[in-house]
mmCIF file of the N, C-alpha and C atoms, coordinates in Angstrom:
data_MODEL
# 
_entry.id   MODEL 
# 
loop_
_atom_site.group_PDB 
_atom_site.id 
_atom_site.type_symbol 
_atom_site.label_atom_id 
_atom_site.label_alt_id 
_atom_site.label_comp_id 
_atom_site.label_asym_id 
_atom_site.label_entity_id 
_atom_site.label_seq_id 
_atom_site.pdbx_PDB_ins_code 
_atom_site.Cartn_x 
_atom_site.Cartn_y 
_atom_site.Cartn_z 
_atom_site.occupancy 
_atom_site.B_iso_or_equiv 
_atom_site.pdbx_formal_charge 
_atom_site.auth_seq_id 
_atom_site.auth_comp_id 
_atom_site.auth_asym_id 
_atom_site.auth_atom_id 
_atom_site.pdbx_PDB_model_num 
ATOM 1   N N  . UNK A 1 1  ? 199.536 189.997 -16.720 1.00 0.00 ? 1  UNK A N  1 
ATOM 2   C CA . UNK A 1 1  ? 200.749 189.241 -16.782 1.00 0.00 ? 1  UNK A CA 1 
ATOM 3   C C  . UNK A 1 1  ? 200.509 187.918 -16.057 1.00 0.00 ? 1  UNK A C  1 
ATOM 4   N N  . UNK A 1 2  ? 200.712 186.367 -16.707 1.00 0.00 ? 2  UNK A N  1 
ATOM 5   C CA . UNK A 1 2  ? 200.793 185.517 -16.176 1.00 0.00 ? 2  UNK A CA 1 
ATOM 6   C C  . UNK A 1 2  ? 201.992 184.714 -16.052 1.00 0.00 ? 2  UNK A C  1 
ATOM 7   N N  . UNK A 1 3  ? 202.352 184.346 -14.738 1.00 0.00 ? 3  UNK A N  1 
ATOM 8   C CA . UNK A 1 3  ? 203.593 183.284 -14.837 1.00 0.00 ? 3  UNK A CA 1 
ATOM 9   C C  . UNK A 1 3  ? 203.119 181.821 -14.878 1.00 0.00 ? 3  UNK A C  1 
ATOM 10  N N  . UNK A 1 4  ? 203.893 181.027 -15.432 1.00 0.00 ? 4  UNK A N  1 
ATOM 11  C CA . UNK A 1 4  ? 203.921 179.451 -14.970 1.00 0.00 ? 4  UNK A CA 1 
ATOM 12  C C  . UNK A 1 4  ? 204.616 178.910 -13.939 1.00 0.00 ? 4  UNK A C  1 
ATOM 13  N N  . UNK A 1 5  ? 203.614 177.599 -13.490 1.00 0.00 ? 5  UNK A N  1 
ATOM 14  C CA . UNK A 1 5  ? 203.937 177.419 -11.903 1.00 0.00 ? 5  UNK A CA 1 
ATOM 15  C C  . UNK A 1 5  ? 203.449 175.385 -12.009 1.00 0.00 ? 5  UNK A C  1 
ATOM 16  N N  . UNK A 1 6  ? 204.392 174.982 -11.668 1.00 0.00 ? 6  UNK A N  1 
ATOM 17  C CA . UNK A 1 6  ? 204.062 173.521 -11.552 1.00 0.00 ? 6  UNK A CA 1 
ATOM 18  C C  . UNK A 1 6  ? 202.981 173.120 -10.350 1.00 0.00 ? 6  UNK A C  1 
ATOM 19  N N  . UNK A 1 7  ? 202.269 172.624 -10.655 1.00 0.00 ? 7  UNK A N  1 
ATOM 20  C CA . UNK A 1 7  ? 201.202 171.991 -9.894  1.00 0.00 ? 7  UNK A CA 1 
ATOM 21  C C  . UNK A 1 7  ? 202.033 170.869 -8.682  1.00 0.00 ? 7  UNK A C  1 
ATOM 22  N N  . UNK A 1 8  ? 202.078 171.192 -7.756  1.00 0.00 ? 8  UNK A N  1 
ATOM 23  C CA . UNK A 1 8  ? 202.081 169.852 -6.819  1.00 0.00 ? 8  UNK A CA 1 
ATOM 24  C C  . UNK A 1 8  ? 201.385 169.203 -5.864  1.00 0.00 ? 8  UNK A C  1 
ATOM 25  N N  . UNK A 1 9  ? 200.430 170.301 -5.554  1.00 0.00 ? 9  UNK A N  1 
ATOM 26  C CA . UNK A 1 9  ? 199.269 169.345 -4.479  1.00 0.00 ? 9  UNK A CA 1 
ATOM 27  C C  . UNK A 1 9  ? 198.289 169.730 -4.573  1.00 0.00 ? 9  UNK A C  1 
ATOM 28  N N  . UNK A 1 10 ? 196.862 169.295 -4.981  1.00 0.00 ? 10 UNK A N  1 
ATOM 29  C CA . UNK A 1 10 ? 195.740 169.237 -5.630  1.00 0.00 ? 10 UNK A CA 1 
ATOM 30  C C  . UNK A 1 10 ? 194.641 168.902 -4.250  1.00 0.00 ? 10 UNK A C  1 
ATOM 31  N N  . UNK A 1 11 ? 193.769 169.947 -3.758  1.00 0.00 ? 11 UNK A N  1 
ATOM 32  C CA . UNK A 1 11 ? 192.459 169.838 -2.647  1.00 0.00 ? 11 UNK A CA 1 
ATOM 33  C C  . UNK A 1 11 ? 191.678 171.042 -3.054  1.00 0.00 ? 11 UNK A C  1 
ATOM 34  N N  . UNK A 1 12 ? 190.647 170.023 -3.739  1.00 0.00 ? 12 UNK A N  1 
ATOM 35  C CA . UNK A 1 12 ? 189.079 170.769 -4.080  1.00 0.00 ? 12 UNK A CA 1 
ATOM 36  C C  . UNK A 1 12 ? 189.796 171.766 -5.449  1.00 0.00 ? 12 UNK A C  1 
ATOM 37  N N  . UNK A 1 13 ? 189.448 172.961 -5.214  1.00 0.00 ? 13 UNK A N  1 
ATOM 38  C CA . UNK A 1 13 ? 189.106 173.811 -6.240  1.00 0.00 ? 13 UNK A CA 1 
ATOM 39  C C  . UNK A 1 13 ? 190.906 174.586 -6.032  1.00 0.00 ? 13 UNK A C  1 
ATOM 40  N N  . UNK A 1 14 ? 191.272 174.002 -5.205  1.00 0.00 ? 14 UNK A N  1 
ATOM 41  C CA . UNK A 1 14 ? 193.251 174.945 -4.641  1.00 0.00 ? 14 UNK A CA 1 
ATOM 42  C C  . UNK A 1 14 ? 193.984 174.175 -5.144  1.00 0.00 ? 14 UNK A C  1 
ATOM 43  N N  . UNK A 1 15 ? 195.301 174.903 -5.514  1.00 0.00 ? 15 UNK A N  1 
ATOM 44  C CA . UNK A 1 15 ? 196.530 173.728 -5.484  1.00 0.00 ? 15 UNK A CA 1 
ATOM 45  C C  . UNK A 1 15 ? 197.307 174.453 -4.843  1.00 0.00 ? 15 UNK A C  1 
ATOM 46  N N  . UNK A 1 16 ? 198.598 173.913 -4.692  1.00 0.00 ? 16 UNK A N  1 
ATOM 47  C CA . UNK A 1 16 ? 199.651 174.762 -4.137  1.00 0.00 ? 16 UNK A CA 1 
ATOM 48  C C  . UNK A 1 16 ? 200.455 174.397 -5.498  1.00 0.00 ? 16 UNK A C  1 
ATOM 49  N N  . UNK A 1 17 ? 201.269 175.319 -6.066  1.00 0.00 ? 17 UNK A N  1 
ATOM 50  C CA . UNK A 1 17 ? 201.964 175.849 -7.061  1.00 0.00 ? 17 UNK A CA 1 
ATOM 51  C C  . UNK A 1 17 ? 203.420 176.171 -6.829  1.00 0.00 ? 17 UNK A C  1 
ATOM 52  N N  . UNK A 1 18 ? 204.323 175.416 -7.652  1.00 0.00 ? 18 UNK A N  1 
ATOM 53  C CA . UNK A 1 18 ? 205.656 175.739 -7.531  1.00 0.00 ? 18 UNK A CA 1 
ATOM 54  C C  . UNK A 1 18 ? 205.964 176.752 -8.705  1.00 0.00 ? 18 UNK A C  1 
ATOM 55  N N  . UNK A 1 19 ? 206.599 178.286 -8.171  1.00 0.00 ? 19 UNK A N  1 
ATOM 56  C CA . UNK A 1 19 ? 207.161 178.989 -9.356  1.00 0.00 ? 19 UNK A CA 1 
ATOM 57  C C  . UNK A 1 19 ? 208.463 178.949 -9.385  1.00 0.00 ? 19 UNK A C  1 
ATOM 58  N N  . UNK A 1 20 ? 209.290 178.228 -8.986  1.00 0.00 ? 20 UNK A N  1 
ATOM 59  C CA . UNK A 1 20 ? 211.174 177.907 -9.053  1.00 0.00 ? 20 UNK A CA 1 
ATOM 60  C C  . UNK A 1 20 ? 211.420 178.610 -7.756  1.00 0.00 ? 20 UNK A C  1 
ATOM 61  N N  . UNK A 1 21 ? 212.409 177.493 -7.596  1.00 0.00 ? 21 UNK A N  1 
ATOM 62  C CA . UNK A 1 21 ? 213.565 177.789 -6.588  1.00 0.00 ? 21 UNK A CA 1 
ATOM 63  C C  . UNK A 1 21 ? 212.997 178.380 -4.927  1.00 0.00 ? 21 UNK A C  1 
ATOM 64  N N  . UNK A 1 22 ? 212.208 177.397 -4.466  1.00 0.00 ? 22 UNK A N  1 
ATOM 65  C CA . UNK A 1 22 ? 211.126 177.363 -3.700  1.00 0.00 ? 22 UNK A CA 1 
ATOM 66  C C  . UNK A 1 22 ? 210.217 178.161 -3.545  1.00 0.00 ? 22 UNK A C  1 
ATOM 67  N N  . UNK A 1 23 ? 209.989 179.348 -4.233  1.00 0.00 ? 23 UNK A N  1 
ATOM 68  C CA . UNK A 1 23 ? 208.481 179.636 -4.024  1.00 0.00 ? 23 UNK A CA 1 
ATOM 69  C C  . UNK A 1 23 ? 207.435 179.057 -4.794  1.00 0.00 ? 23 UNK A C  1 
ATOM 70  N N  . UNK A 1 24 ? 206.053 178.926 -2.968  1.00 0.00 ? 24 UNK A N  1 
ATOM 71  C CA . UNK A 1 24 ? 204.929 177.646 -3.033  1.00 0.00 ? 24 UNK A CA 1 
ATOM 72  C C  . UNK A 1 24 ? 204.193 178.678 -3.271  1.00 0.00 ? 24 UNK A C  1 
ATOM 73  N N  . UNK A 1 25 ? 202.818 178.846 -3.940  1.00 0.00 ? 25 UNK A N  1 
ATOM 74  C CA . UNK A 1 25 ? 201.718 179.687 -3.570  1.00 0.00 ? 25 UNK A CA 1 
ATOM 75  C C  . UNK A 1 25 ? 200.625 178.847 -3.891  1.00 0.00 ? 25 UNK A C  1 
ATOM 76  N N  . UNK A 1 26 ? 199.405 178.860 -3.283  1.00 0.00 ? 26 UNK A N  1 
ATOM 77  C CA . UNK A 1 26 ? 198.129 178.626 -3.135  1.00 0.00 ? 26 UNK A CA 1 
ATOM 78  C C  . UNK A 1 26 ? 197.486 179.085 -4.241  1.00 0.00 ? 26 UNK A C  1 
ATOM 79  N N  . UNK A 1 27 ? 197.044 178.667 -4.830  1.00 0.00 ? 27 UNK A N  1 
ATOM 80  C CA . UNK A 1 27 ? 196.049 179.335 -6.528  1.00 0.00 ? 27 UNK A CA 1 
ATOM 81  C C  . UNK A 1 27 ? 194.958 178.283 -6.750  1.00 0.00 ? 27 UNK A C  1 
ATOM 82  N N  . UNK A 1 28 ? 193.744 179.132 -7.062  1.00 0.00 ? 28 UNK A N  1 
ATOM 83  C CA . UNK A 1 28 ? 192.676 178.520 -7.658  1.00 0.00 ? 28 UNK A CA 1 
ATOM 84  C C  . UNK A 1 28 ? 192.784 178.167 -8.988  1.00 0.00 ? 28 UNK A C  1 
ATOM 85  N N  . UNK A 1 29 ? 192.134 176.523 -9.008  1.00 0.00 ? 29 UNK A N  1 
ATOM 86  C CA . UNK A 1 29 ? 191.956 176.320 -9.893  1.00 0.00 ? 29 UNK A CA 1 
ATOM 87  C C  . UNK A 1 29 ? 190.946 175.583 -10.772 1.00 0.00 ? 29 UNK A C  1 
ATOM 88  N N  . UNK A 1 30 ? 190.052 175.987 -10.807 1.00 0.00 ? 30 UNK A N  1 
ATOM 89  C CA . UNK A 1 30 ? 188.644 176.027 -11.106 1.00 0.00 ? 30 UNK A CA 1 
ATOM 90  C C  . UNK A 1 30 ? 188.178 176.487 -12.229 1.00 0.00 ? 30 UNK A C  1 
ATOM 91  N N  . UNK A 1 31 ? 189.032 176.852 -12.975 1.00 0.00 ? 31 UNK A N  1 
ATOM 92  C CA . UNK A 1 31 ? 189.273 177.723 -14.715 1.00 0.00 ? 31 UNK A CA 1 
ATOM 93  C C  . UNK A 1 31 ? 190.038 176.799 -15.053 1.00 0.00 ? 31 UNK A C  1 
ATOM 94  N N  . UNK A 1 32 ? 190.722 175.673 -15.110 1.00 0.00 ? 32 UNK A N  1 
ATOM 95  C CA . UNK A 1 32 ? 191.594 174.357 -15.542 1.00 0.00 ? 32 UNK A CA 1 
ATOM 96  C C  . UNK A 1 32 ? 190.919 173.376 -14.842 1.00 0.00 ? 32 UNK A C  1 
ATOM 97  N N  . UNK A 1 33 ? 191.627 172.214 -15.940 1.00 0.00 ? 33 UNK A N  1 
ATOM 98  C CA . UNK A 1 33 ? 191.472 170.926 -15.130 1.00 0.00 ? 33 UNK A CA 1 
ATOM 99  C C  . UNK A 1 33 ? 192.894 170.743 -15.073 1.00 0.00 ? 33 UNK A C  1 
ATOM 100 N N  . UNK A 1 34 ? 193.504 170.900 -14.249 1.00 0.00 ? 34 UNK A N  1 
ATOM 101 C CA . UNK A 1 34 ? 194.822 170.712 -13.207 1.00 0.00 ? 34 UNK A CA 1 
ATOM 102 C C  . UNK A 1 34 ? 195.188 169.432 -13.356 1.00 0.00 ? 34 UNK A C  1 
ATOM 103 N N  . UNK A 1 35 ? 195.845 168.766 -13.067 1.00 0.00 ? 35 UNK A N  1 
ATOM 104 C CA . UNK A 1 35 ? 196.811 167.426 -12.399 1.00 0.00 ? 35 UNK A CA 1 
ATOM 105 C C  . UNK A 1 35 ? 198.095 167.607 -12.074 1.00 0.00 ? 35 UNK A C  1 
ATOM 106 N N  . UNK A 1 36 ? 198.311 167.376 -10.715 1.00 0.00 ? 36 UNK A N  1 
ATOM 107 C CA . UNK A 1 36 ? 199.752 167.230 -9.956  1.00 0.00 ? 36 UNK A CA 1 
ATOM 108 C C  . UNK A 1 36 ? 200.366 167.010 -11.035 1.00 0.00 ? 36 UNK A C  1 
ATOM 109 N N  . UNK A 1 37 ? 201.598 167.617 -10.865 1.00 0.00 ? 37 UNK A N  1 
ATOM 110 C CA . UNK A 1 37 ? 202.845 167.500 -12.046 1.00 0.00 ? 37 UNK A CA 1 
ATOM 111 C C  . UNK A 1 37 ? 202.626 168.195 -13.333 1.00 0.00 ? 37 UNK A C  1 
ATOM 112 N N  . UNK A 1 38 ? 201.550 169.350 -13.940 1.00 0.00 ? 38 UNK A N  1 
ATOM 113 C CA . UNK A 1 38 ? 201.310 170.075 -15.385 1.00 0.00 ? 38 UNK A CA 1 
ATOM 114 C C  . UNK A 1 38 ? 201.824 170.908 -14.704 1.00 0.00 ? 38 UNK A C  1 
ATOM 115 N N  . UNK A 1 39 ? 201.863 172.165 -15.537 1.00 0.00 ? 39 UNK A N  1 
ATOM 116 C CA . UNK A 1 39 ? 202.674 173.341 -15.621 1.00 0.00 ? 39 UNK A CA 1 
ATOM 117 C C  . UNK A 1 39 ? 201.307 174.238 -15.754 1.00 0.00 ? 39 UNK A C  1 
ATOM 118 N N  . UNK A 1 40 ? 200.734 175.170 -14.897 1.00 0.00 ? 40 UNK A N  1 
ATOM 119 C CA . UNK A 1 40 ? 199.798 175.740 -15.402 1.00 0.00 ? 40 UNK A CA 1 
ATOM 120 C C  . UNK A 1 40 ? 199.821 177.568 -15.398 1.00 0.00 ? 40 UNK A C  1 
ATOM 121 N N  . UNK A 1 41 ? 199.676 178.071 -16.314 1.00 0.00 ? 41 UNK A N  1 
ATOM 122 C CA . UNK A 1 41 ? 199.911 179.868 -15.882 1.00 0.00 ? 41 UNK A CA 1 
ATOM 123 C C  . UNK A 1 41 ? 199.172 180.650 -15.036 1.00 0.00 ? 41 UNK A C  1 
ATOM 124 N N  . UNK A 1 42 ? 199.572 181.161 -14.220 1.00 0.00 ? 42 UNK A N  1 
ATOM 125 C CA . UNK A 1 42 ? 198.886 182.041 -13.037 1.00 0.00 ? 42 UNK A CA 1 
ATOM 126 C C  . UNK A 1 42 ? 198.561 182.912 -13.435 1.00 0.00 ? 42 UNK A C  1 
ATOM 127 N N  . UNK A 1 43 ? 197.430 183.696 -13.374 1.00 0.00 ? 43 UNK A N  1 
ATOM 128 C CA . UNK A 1 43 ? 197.737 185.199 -13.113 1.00 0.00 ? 43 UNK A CA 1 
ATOM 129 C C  . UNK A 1 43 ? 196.574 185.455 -11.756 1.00 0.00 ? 43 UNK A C  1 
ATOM 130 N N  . UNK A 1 44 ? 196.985 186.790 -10.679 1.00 0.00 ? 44 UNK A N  1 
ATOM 131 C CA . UNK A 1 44 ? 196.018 187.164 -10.454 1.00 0.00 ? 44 UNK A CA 1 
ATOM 132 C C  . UNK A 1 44 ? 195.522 186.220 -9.156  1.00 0.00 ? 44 UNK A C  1 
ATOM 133 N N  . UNK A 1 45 ? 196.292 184.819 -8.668  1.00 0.00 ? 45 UNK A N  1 
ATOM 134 C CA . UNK A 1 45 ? 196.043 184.294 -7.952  1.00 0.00 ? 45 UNK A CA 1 
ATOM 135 C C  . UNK A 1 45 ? 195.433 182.725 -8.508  1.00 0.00 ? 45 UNK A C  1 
ATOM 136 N N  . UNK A 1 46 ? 195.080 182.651 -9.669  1.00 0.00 ? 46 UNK A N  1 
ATOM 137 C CA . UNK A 1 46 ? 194.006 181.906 -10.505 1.00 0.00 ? 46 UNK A CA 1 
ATOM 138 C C  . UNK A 1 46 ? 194.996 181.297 -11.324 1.00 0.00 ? 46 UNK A C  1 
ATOM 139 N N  . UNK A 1 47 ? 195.002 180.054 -12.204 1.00 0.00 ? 47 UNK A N  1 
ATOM 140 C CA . UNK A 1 47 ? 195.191 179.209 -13.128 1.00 0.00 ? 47 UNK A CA 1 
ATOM 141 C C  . UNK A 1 47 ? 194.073 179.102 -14.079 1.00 0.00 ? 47 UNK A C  1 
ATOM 142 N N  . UNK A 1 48 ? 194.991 179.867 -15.029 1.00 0.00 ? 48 UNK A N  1 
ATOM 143 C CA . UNK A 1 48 ? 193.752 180.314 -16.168 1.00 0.00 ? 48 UNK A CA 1 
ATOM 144 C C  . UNK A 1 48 ? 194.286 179.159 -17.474 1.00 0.00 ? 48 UNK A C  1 
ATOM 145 N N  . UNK A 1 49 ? 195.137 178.985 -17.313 1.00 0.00 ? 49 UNK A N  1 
ATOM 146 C CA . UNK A 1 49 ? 195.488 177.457 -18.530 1.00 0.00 ? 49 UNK A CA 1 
ATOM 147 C C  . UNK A 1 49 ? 196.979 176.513 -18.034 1.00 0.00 ? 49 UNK A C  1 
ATOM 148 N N  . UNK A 1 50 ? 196.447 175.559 -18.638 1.00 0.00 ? 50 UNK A N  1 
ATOM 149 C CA . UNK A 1 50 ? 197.185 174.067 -18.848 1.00 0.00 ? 50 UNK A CA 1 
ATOM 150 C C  . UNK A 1 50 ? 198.438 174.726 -19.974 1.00 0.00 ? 50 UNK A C  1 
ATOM 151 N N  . UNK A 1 51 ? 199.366 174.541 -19.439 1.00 0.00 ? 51 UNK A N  1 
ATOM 152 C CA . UNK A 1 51 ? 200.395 174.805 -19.864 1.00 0.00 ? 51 UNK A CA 1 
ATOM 153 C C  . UNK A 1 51 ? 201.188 173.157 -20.224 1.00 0.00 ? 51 UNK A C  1 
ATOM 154 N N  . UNK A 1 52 ? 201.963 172.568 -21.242 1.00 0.00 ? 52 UNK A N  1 
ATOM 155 C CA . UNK A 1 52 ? 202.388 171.569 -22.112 1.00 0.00 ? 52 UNK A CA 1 
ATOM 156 C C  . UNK A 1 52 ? 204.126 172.098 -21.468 1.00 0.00 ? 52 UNK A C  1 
ATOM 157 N N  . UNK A 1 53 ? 205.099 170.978 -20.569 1.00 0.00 ? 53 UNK A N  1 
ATOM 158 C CA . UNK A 1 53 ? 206.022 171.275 -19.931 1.00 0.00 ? 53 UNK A CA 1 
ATOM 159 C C  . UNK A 1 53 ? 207.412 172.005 -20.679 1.00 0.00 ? 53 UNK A C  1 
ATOM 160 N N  . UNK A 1 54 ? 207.411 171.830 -21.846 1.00 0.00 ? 54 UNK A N  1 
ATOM 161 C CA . UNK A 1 54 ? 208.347 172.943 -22.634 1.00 0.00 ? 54 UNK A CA 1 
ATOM 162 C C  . UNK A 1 54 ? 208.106 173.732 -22.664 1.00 0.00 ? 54 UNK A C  1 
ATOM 163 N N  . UNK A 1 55 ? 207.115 174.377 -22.691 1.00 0.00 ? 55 UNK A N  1 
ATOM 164 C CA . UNK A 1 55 ? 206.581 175.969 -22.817 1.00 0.00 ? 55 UNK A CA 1 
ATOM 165 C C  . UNK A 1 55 ? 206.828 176.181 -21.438 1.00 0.00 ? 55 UNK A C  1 
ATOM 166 N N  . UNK A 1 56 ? 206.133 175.726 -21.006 1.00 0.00 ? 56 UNK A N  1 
ATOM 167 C CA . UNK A 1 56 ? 206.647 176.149 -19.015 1.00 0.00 ? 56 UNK A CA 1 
ATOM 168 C C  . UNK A 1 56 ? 207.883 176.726 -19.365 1.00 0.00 ? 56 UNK A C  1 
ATOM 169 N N  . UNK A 1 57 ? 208.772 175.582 -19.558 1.00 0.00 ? 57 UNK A N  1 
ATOM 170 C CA . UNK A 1 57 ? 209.834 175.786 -18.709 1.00 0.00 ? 57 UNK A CA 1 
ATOM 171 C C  . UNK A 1 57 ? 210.725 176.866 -19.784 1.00 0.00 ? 57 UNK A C  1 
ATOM 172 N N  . UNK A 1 58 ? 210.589 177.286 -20.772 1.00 0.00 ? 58 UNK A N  1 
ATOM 173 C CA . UNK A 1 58 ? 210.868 178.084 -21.874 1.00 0.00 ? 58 UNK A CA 1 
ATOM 174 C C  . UNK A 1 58 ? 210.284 179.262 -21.206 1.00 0.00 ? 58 UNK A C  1 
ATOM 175 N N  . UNK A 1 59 ? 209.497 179.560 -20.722 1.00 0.00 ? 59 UNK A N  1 
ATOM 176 C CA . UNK A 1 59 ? 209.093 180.573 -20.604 1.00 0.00 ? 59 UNK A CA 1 
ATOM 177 C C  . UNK A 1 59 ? 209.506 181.294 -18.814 1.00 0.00 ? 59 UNK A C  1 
ATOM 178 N N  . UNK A 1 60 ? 209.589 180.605 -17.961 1.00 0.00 ? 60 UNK A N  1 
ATOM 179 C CA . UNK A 1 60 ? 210.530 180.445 -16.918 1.00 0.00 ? 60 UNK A CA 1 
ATOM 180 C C  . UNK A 1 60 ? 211.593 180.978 -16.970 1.00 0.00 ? 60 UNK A C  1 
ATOM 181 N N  . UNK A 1 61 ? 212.257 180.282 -18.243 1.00 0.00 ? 61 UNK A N  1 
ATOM 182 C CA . UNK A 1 61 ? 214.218 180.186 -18.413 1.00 0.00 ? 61 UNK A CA 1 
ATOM 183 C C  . UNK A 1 61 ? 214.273 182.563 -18.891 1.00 0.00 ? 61 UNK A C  1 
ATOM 184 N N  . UNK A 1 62 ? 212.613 182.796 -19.321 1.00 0.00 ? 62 UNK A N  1 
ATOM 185 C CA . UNK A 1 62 ? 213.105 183.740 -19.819 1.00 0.00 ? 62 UNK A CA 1 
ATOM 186 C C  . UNK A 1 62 ? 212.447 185.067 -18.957 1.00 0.00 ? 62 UNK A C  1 
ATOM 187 N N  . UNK A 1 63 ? 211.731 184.702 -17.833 1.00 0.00 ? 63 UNK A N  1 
ATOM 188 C CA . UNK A 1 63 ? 211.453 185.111 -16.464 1.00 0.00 ? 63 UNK A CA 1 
ATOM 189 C C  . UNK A 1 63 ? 212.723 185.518 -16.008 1.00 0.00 ? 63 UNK A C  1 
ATOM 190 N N  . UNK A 1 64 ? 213.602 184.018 -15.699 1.00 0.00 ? 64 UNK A N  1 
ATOM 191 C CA . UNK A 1 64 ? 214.870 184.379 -14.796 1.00 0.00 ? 64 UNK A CA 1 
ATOM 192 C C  . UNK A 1 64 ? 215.650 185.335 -15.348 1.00 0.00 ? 64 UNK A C  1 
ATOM 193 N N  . UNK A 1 65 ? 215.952 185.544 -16.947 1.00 0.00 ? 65 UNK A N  1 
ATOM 194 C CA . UNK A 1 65 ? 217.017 186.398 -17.509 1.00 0.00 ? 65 UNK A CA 1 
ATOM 195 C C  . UNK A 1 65 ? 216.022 187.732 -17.641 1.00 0.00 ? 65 UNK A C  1 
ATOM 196 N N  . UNK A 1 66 ? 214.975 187.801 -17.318 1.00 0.00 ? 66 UNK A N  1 
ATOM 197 C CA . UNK A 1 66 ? 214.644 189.104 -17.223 1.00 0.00 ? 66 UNK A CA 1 
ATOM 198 C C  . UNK A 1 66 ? 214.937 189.788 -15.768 1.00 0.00 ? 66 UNK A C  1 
ATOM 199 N N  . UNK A 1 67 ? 214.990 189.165 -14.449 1.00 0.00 ? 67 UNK A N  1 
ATOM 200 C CA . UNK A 1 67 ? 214.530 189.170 -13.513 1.00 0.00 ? 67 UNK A CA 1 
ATOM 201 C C  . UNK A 1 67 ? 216.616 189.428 -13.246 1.00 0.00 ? 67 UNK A C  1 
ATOM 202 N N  . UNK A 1 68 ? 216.989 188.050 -13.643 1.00 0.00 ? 68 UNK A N  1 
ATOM 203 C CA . UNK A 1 68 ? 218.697 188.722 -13.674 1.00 0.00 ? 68 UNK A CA 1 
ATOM 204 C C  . UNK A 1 68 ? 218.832 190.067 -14.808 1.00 0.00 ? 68 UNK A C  1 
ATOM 205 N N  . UNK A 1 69 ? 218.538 190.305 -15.534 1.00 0.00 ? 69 UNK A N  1 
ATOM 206 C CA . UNK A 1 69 ? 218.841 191.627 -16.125 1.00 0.00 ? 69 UNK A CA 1 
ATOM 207 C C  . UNK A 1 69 ? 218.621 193.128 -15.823 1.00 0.00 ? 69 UNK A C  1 
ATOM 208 N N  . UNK A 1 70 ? 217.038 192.819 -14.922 1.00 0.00 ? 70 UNK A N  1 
ATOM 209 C CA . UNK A 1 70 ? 216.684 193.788 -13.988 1.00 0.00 ? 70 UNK A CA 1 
ATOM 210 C C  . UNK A 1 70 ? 217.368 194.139 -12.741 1.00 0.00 ? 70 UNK A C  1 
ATOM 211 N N  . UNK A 1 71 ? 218.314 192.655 -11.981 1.00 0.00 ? 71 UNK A N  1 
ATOM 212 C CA . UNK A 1 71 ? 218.916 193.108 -11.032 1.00 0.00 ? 71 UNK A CA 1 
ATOM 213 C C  . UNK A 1 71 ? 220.386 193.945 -11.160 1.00 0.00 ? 71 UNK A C  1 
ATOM 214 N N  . UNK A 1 72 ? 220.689 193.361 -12.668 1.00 0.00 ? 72 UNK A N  1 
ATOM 215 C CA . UNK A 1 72 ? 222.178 194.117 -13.162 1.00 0.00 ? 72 UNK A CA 1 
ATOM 216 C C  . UNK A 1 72 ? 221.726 195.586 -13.354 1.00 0.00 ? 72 UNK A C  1 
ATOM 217 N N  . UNK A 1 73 ? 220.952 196.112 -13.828 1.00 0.00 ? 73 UNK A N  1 
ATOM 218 C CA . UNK A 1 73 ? 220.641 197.782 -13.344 1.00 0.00 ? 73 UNK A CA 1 
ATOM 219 C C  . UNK A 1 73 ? 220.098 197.663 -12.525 1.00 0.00 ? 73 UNK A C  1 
ATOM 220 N N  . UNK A 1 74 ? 219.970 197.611 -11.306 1.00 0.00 ? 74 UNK A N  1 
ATOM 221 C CA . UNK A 1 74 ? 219.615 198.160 -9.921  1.00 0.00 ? 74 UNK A CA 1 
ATOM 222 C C  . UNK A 1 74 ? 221.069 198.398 -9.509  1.00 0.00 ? 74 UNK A C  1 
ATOM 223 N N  . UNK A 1 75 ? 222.136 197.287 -10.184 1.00 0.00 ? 75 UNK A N  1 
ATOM 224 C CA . UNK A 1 75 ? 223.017 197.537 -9.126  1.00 0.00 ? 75 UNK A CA 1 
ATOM 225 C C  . UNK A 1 75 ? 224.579 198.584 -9.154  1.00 0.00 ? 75 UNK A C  1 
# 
């Protein structure tokens, strides 16, 4: 399973990665060529592709309604 995560700060082979609504994480990226501001998919700790910013964010929008649908049965 991979999520998408906006690129915002780029040192050596790391970036730090935005996945919404402030979570940052640290991911390699050394399997892409990265640039601050793309959208790239995680899995696993790693950025395994260049993600094109509609798809990101399409695919995000359908993260959150899974993630809200999962919390409506828990509760």
């Amino acid at each position: 399973m991979a999520i998408p995560a906006k690129v915002v700060k780029l040192r050596e082979s790391m970036a730090k990665v935005d996945f919404g609504e402030g979570v940052l994480r640290d991911v390699n990226v050394t399997l892409v060529d990265a640039k601050v501001g793309e959208y790239v998919l995680v899995h696993a700790g790693y950025a395994i592709q260049v993600l094109d910013k509609r798809a990101a964010e399409e695919t995000l929008q359908l993260w959150r309604e899974v993630l809200a649908s999962s919390e409506n049965l828990s509760a």
